[in-house]
DSSP file (Angstrom, degrees, kcal/mol; ACC not computed):
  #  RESIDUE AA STRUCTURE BP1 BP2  ACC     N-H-->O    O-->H-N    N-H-->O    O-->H-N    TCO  KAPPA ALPHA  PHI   PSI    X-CA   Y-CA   Z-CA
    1    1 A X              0   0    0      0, 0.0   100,-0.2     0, 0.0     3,-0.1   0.000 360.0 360.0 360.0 134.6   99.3  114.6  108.0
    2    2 A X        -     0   0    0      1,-0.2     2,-0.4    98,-0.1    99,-0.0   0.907 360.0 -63.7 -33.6-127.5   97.7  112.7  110.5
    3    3 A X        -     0   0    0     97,-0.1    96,-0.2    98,-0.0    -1,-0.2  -0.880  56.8-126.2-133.6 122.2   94.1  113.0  111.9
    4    4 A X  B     -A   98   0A   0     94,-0.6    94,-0.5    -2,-0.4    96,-0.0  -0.390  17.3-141.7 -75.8 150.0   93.2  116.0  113.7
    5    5 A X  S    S+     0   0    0     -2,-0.1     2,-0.5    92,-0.1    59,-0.4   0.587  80.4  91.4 -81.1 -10.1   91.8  116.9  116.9
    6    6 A X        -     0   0    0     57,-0.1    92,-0.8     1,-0.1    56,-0.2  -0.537  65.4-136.6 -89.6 147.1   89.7  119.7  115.2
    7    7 A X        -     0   0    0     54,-2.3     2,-0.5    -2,-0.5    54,-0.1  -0.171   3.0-137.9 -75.0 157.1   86.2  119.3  113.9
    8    8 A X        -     0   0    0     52,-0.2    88,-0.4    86,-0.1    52,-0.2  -0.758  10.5-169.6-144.5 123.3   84.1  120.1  111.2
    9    9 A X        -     0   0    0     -2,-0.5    50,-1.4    50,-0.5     2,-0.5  -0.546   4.9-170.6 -89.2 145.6   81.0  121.2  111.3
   10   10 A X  E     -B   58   0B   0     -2,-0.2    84,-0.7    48,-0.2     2,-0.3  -0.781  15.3-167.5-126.0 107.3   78.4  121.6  108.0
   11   11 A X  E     -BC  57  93B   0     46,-1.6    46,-3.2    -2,-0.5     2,-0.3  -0.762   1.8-165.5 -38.0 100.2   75.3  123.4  109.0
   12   12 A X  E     + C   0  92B   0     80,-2.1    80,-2.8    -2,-0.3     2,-0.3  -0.979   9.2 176.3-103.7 134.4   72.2  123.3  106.4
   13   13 A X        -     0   0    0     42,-0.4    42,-0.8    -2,-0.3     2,-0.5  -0.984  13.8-163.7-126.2 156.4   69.3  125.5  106.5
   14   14 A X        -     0   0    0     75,-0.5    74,-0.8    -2,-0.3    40,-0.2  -0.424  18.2-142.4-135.1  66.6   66.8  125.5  104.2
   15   15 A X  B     -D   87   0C   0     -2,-0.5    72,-0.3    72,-0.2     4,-0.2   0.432  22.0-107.5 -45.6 127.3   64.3  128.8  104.3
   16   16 A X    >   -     0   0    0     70,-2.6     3,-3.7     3,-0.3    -1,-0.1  -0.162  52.5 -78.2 -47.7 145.6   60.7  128.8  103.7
   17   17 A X  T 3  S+     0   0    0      1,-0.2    -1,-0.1     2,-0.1    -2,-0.0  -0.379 118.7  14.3 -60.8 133.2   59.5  130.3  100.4
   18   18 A X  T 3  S+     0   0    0     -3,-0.1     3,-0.4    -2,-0.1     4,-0.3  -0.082 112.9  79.6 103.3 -24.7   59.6  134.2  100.5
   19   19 A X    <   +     0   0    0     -3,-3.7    -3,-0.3    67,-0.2     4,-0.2  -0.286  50.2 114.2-129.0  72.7   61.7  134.3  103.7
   20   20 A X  S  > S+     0   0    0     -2,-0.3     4,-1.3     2,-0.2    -1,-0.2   0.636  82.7  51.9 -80.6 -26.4   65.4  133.6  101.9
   21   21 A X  H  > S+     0   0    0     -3,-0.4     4,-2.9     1,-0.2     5,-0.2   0.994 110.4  46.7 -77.8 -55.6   66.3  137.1  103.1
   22   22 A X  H  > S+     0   0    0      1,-0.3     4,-0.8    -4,-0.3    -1,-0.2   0.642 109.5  49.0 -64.5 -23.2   65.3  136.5  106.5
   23   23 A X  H >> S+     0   0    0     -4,-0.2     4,-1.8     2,-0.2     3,-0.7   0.911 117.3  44.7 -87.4 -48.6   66.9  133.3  106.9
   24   24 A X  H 3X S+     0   0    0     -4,-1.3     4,-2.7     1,-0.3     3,-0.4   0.926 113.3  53.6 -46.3 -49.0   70.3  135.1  105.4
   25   25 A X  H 3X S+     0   0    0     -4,-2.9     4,-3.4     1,-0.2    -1,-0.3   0.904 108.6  42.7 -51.7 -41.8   69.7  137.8  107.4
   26   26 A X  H << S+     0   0    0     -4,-0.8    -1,-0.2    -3,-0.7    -2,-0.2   0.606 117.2  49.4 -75.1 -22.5   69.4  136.0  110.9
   27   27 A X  H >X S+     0   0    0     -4,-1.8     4,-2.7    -3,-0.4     3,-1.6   0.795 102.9  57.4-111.3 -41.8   72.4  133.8  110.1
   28   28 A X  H 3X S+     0   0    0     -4,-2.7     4,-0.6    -5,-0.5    -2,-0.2   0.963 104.3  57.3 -43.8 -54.8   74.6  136.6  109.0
   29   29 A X  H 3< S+     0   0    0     -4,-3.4    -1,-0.2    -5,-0.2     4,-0.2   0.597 105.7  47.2 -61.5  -4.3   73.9  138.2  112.9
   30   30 A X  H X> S+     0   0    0     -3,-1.6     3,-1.5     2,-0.1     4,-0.9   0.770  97.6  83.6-112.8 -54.4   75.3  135.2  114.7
   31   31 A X  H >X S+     0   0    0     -4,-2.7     3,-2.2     1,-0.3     4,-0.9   0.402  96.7  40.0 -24.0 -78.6   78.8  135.2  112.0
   32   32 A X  H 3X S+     0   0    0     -4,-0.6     4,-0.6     1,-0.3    -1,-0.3   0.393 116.3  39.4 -59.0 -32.3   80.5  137.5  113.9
   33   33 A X  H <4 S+     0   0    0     -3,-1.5    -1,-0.3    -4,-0.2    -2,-0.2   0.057 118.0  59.8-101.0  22.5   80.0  136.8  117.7
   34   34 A X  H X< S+     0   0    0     -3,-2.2     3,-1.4    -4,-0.9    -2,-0.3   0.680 106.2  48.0 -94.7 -30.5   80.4  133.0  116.2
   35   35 A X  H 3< S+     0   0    0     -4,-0.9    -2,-0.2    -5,-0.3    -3,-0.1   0.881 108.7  50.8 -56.5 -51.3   83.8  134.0  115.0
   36   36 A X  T 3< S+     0   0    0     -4,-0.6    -1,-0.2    -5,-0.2     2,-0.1   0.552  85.2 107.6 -75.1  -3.6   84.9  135.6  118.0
   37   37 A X  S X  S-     0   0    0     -3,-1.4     3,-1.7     1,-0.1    -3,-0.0  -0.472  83.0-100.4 -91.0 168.2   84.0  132.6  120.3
   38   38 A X  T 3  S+     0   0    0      1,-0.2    32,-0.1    -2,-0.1    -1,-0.1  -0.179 107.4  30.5 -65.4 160.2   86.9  130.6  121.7
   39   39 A X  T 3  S+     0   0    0      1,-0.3    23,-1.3    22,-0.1     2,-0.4   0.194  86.9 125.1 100.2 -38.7   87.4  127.2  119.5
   40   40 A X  E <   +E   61   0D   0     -3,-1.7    -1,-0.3    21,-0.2    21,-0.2  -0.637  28.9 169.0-102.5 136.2   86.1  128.6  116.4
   41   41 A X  E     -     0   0D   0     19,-4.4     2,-0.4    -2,-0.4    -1,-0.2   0.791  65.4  -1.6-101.6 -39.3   88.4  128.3  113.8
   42   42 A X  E     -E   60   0D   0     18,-1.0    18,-0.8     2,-0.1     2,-0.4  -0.979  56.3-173.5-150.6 150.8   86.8  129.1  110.7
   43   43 A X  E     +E   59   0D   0     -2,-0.4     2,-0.2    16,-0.2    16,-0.2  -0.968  19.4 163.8-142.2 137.9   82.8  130.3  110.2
   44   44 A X        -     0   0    0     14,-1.2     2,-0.5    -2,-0.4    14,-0.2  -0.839  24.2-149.8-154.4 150.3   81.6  130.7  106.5
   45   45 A X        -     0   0    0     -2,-0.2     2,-0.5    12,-0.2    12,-0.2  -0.946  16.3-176.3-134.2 104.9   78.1  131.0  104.8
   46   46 A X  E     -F   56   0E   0     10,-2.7    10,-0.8    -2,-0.5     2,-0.3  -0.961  20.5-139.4-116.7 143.3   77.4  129.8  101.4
   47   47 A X  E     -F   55   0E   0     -2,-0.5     8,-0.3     8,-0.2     5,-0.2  -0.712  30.4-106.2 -68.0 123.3   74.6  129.9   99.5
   48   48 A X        -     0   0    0      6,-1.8     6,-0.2     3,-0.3    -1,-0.0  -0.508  13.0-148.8 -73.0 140.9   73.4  126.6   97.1
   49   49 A X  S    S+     0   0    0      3,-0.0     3,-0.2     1,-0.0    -1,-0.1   0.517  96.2  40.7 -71.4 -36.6   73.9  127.1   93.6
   50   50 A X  S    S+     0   0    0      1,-0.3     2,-0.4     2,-0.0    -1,-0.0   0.838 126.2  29.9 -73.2 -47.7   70.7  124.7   92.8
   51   51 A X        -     0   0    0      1,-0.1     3,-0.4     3,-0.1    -1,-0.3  -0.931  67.2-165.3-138.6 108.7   68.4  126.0   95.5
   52   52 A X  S    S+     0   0    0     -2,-0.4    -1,-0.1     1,-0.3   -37,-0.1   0.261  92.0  64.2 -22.8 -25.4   68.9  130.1   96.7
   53   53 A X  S    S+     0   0    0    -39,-0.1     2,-0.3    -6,-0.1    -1,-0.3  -0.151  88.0  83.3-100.6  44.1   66.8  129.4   99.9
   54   54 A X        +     0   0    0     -3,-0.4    -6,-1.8    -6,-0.2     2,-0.3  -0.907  53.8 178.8-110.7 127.7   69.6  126.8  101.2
   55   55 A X  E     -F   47   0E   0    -42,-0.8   -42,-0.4    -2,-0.3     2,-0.3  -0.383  12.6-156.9 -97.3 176.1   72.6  128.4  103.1
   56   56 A X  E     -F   46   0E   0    -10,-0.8   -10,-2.7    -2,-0.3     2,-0.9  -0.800   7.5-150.5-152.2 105.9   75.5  125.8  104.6
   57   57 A X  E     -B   11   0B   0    -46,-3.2   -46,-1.6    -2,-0.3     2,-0.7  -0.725   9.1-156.1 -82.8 108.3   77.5  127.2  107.5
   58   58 A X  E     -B   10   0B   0     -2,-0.9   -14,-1.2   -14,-0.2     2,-0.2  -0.697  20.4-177.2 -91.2 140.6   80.9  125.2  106.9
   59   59 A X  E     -E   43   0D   0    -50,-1.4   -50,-0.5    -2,-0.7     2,-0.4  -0.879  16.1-171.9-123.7 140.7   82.2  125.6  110.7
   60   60 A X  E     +E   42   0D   0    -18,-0.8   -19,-4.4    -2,-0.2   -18,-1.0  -0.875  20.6 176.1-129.4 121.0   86.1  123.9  111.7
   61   61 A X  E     -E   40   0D   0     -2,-0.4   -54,-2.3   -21,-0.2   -21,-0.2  -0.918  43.7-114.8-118.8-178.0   86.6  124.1  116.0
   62   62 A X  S    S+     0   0    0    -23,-1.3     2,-0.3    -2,-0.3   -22,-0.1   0.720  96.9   3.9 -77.1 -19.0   89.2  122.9  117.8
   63   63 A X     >  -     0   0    0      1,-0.1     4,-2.2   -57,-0.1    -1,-0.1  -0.994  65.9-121.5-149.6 174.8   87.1  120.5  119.4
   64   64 A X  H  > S+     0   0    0    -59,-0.4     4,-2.5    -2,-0.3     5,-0.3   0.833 116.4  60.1 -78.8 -13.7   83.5  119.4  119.1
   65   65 A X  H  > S+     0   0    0      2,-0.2     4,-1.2     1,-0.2    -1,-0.2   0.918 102.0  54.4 -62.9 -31.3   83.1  120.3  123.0
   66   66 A X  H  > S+     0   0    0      2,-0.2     4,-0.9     1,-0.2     3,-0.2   0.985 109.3  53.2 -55.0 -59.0   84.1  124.0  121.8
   67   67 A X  H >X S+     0   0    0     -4,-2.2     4,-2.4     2,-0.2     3,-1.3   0.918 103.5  49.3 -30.5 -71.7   81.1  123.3  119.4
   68   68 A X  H 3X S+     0   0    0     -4,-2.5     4,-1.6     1,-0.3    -1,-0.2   0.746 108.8  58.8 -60.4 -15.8   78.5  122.4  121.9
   69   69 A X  H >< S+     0   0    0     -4,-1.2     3,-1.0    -5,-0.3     4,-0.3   0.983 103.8  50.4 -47.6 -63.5   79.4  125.4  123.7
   70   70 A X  H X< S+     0   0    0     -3,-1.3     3,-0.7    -4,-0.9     6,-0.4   0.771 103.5  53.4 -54.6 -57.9   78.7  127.1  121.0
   71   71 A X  H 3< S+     0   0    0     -4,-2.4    -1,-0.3     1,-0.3    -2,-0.2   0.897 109.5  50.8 -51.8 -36.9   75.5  125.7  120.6
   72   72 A X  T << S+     0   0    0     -4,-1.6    -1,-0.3    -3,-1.0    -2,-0.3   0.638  88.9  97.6 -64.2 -19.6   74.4  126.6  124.5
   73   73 A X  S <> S-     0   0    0     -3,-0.7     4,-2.2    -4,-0.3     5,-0.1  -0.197  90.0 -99.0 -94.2-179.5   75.4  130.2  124.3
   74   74 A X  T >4 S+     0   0    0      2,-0.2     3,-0.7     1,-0.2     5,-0.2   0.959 112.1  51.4 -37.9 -71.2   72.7  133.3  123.5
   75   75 A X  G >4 S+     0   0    0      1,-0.3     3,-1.2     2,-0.2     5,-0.2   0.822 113.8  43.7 -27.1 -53.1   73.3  133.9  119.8
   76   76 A X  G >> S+     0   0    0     -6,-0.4     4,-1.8     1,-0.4     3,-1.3   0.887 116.4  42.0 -85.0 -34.6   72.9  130.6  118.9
   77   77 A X  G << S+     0   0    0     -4,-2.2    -1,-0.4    -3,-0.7    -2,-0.2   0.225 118.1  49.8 -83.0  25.1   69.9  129.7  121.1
   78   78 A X  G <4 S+     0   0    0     -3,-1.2    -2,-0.2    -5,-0.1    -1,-0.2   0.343 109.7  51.4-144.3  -9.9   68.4  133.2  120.0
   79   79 A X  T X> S+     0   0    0     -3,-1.3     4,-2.9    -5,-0.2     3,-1.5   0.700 110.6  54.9 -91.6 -65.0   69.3  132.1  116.1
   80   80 A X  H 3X S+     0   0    0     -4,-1.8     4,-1.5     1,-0.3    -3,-0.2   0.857 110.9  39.0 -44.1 -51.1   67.4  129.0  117.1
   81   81 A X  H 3> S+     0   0    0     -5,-0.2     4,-0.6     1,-0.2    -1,-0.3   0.922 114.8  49.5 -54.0 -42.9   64.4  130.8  118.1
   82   82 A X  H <4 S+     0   0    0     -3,-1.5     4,-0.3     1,-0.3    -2,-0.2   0.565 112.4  59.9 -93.2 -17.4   64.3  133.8  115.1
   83   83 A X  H  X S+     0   0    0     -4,-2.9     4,-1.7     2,-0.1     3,-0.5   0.789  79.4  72.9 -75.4 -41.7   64.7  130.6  112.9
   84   84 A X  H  < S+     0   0    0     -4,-1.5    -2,-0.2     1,-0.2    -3,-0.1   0.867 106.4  47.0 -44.3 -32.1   61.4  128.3  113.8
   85   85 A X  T  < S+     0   0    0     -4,-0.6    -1,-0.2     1,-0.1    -2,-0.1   0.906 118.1  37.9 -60.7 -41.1   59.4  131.1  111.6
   86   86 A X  T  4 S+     0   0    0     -3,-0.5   -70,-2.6    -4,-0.3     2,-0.2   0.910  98.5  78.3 -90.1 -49.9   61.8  131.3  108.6
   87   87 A X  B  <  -D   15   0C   0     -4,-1.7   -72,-0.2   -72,-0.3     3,-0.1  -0.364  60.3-151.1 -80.5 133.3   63.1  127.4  107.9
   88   88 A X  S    S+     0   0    0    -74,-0.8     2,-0.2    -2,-0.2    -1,-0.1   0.594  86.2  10.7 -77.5   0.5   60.8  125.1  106.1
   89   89 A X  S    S-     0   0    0    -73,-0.0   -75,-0.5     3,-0.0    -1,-0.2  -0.954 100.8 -77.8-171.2 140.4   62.6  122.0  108.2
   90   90 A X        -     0   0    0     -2,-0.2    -2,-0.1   -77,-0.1   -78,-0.0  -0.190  53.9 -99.0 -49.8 158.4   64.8  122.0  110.9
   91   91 A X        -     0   0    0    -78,-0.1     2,-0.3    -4,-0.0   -78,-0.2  -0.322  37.1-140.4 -68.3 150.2   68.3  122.7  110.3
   92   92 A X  E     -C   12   0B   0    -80,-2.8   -80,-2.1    -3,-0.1     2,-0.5  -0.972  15.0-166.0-127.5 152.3   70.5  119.8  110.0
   93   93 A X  E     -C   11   0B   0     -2,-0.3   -82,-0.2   -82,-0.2     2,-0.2  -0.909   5.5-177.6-122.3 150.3   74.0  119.5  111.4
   94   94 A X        -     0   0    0    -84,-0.7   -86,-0.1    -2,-0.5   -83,-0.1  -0.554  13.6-143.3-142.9  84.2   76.4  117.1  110.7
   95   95 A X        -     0   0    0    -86,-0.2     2,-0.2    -2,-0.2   -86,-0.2  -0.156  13.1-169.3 -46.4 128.3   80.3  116.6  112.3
   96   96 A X        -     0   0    0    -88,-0.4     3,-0.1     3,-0.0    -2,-0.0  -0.801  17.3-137.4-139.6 108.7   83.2  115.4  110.5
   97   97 A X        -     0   0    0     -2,-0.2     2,-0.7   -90,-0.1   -90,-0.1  -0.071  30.6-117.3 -44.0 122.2   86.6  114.4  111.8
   98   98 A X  B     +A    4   0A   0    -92,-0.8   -94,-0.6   -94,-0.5    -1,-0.1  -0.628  39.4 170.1 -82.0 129.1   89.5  115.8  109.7
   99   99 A X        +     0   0    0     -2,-0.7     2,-0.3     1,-0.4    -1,-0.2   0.829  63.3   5.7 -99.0 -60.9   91.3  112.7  108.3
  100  100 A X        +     0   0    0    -97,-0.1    -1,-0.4   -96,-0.0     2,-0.3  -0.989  62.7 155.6-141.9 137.3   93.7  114.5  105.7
  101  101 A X              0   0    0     -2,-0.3    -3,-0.0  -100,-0.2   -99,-0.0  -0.992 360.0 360.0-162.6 166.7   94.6  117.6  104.8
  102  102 A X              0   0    0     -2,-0.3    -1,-0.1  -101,-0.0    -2,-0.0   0.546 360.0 360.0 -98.4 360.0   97.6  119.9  103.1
C-alpha cells in the first residue's frame, strides 16, 4: 500500500508527581467528544509501562488540517487549560505520515 493521506498523531503528557489521576482524569474527558469530531479516525490512551505518570494519546485523522481543528475547538483548549496545573512539561506532539501499512 501506498502512502496515505491520513495522519498520525502521538501525544505525550507527562503528570506532575501526585497528580497522575488528574492528568488521566482530564484526558479521559476530552476521548469521547475527540472521537466524535469529524476527521478522527482512531483516539486511544495508553499509559507507559516504565513511568505511570506518562499517558500517549495515539491519534490517526484523515488529515492533519482535521487535526488542527481539533486542536482550536473547546475541549481541547479547555484540556489545555485544566492541564498547566497537572503536567510537569508541556505536552509534546509529534505527526507522522503513514508510509506502509496492512
Amino acid at each position: 500500500m501506498g502512502i496515505s493521506s491520513d495522519v498520525i498523531t502521538i501525544a505525550t503528557a507527562k503528570a506532575k508527581p501526585g497528580k497522575e489521576k488528574e492528568l488521566e482524569q482530564a484526558l479521559r474527558a476530552v476521548a469521547a467528544p475527540t472521537r466524535a469530531q469529524p476527521g478522527c479516525i482512531v483516539f486511544n490512551l495508553h499509559r507507559s509501562v516504565d513511568d505511570p505518570g506518562v499517558i500517549m494519546g495515539f491519534e490517526r485523522w484523515a488529515s492533519k488540517e482535521e487535526h488542527d481543528r481539533h486542536m482550536e475547538g473547546a475541549h481541547f483548549q479547555k484540556l489545555m487549560v485544566a492541564m498547566a496545573d497537572i503536567v510537569a512539561e508541556p505536552p509534546k506532539i509529534a505527526w507522522y505520515q503513514i508510509m506502509d501499512e496492512k
